[in-house]
C-alpha positions as CSV (number, residue, x, y, z in Angstrom):
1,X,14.7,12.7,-16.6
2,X,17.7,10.6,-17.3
3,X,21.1,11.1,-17.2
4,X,23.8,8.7,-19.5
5,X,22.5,5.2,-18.7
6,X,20.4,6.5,-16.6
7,X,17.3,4.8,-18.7
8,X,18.2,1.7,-17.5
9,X,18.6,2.3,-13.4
10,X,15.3,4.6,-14.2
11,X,13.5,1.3,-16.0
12,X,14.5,-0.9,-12.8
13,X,13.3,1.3,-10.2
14,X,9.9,1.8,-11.9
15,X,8.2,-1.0,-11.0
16,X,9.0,-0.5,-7.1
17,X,8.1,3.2,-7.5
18,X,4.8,1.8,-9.2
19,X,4.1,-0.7,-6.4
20,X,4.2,2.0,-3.6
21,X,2.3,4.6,-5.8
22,X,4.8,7.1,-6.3
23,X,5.6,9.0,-8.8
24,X,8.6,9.9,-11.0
25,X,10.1,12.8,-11.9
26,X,12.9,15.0,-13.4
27,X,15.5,16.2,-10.8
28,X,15.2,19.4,-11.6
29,X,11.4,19.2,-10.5
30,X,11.9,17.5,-7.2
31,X,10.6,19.3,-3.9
32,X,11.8,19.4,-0.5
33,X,9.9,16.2,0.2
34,X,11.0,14.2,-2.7
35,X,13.6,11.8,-2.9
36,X,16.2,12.1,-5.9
37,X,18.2,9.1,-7.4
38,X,21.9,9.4,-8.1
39,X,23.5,7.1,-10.7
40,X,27.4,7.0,-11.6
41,X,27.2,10.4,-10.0
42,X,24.7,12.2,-11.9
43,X,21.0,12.8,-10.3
44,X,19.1,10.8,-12.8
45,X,15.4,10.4,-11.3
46,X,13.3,12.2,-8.3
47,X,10.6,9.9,-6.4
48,X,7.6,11.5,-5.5
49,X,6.2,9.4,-2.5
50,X,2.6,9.0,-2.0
51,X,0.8,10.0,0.8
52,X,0.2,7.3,3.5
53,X,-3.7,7.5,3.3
54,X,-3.1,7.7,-1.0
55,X,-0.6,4.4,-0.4
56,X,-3.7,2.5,1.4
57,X,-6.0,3.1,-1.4
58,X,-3.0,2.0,-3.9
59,X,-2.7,-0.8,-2.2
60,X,-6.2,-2.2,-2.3
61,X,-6.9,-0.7,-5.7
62,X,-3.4,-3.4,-6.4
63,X,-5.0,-6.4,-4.4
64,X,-8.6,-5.7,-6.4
65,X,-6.5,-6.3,-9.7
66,X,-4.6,-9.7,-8.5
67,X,-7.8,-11.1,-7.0
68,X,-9.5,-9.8,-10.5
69,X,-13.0,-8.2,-8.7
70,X,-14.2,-6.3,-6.1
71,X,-12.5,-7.7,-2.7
72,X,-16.1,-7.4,-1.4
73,X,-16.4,-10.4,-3.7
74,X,-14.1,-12.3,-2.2
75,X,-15.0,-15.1,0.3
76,X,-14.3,-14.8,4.4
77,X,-10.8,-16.9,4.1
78,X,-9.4,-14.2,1.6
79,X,-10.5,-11.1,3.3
80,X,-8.7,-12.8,6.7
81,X,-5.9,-13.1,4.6
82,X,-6.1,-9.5,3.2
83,X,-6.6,-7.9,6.7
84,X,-3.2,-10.0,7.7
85,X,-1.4,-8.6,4.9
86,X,-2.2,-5.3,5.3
87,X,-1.8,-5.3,8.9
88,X,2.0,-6.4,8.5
89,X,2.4,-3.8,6.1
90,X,1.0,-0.7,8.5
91,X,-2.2,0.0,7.3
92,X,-3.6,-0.1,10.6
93,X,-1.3,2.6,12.0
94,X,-3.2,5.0,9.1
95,X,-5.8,7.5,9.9
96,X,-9.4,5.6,8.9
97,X,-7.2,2.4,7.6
98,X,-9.8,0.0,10.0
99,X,-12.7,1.9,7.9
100,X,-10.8,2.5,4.7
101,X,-10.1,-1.4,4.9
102,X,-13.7,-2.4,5.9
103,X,-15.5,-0.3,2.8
104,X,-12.9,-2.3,0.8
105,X,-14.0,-5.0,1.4
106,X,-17.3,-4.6,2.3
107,X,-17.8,-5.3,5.9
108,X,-18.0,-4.1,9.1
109,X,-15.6,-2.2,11.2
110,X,-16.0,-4.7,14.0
111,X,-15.2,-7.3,11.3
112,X,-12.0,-6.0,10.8
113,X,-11.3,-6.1,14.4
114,X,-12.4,-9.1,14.6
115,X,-9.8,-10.6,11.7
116,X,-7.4,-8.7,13.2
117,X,-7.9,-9.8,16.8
118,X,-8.3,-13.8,16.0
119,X,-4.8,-13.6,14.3
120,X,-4.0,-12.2,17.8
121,X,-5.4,-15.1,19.8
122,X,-7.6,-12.2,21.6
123,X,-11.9,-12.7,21.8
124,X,-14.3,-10.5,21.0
125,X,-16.0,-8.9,23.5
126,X,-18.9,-10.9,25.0
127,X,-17.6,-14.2,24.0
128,X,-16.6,-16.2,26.7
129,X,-13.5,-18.8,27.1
């Protein structure tokens, strides 16, 4: 997988392949889709990118861990925060993210709309001004 000092480039990009729930690989195992790493000319790693729907689920499988238990578990403050987050970073924008996002943390759908619409400065429907 690694070409001469290629172990160290490979051991620093690791951790940001980690975070996004990809995967590494040989070069000579990449596919069309992958992405391969070139260091002092040589093709040292390939990066196996996750799916969007599989980076979602990486995501809040991550938050779970820095939180330390189930975000259900996690009062109304930190699952406002969560939904913030994770609106900036697209999750939204996903296929079933608003439902994926609202199992996770163990509320509604309409709860998640409404986290994500009081960060707008929109109402609800049915509540007045």
């Amino acid at each position: 997988m690694t070409a001469s000092g290629g172990e160290s480039f490979v051991a620093a990009v690791k951790p940001l392949v980690d975070a996004m729930g990809g995967e590494l690989l040989p070069p000579g195992q990449a596919g069309p889709d992958d992405v391969v790493l070139s260091w002092e000319g040589a093709d040292v790693v390939a990066v196996r990118l996750p799916q969007l729907a599989d980076s979602l689920d990486h995501i809040l499988a991550a938050l779970e861990r820095k939180h330390g238990r189930p975000l259900a578990e996690l009062d109304r403050r930190a699952k406002q925060e969560i939904v913030r987050m994770l609106e900036v970073r697209g999750a939204f924008a996903v296929r079933h993210g608003v439902e994926t996002v609202a199992g996770a943390l163990g509320v509604s759908r309409f709860t998640v709309y409404n986290y994500l619409n009081r960060e707008k400065g929109v109402r609800p429907p049915g509540q007045g001004l």
